[in-house]
N, C-alpha and C positions, 0 to 999 in steps of 0.2 A: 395253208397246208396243201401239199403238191399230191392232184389226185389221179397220176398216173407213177409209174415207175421211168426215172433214166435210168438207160442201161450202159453201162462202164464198158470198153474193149473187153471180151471176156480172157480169166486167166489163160486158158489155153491159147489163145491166137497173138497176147503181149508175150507170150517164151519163143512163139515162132519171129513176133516182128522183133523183136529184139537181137535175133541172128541177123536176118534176112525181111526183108519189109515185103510188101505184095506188088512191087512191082522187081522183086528180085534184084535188090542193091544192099549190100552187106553195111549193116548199121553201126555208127561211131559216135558214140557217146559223147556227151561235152558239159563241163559242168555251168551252170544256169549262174550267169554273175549278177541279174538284175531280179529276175524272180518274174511270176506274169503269169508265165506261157499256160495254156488252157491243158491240162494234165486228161488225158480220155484215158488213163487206168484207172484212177482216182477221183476222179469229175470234180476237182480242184486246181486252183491256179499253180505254180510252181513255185518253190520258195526259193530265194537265193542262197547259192551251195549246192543244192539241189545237183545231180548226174542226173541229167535227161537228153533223148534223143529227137529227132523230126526223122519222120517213117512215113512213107505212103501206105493207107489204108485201103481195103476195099471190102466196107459191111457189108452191100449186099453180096455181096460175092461169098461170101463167107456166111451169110445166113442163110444163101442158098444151098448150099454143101450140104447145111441141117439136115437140109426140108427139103432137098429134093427140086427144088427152083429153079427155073428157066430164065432168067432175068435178060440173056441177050442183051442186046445194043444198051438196058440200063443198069447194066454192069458200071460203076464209076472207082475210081479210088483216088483219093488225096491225101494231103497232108494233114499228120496229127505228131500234138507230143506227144511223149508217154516217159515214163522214171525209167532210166537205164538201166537199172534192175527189178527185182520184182518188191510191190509195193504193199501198202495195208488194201488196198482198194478202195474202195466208195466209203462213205460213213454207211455205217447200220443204220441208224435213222435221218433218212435227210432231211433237209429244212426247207429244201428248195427248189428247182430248177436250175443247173448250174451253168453257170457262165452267164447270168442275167444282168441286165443292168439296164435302167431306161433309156428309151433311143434305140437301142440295138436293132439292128434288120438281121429275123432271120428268116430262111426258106422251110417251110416246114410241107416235105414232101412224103405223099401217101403212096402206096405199096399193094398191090393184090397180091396174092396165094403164090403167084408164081411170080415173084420180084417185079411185074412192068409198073410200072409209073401210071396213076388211075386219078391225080389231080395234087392238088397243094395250095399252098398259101405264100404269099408274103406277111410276116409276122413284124412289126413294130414293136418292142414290147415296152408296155403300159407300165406305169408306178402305179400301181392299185392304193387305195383310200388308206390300208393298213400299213404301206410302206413296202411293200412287197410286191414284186413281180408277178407273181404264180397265176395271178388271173387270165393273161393274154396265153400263158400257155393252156391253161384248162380251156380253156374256150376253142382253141384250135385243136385240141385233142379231141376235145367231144364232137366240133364239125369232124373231125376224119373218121372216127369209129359211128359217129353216127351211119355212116355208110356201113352197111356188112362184107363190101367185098373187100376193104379194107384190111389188111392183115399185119402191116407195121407202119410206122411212123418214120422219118431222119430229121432230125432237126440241122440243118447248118448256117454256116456264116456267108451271109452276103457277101463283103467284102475280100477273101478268100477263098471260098466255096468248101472250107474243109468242113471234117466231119466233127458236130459236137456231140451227140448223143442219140439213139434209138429210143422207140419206145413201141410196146407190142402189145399187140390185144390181149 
């Protein structure tokens, strides 16, 4: 059992990048023929059939807007899928950490009050004893929050450097 929350592209900023993505390129859908692709509206893979897009993201950027956030120089944006249209979103109760699988590298980087960058990890993630993943993330979530200046989480992917998920105090 996953004892923090992922946080999905929220609905409002998937209607914007669905026009227009955050580095201001007008987006074209295309339908998914093999299925896969890491879904951040839905924090599920994509099915085949599937209309979905590849959009440049930029969270903190956009979680600065919230709050009020001075992120500077660690303003980043990359690439993420998301459904060409608008989706169910996340399940209501998740099972999981999504996008896990063992082996996986991911970067799990921590955030102060004003978006700077205040440390991180390289993430591994572990098959825990039950079969399940969720250990190697609880564990790096509880190192980041155990800091208080701490104030959100990114998880991403090594190999790509795109964005899979947030996660906030």
């Amino acid at each position: 059992m996953t004892q923090h929350i992922a946080r999905a592209v929220e609905p409002a900023a998937l209607k914007e990048l669905r026009d227009t993505d955050d580095a201001g390129v007008a987006r074209v859908p295309h339908t998914d023929t093999e299925g896969g692709a890491p879904l951040r509206c839905c924090l599920r893979p994509s099915r085949a059939g599937e209309r979905i897009t590849l959009v440049s993201y930029a969270p903190l950027r956009r979680w600065a807007a919230e709050t009020g956030a001075e992120p500077g120089a660690y303003d980043e944006r990359g690439p993420v899928f998301i459904h060409a249209e608008e989706c169910e979103g996340p399940a209501a109760d998740p099972t999981g950490y999504p996008f896990a699988r063992p082996g996986a590298l991911r970067t799990v980087r921590r955030y102060d009050s004003e978006g700077h960058i205040v440390g991180g990890r390289l993430l591994e993630i572990p098959e825990s004893p039950d079969g399940g993943f969720d250990d190697g993330f609880d564990q790096a979530f509880a190192e980041a929050f155990a800091d208080p200046e701490v104030a959100l989480v990114h998880v991403r992917a090594v190999e790509y450097g795109c964005f899979h998920f947030e996660v906030r105090r």
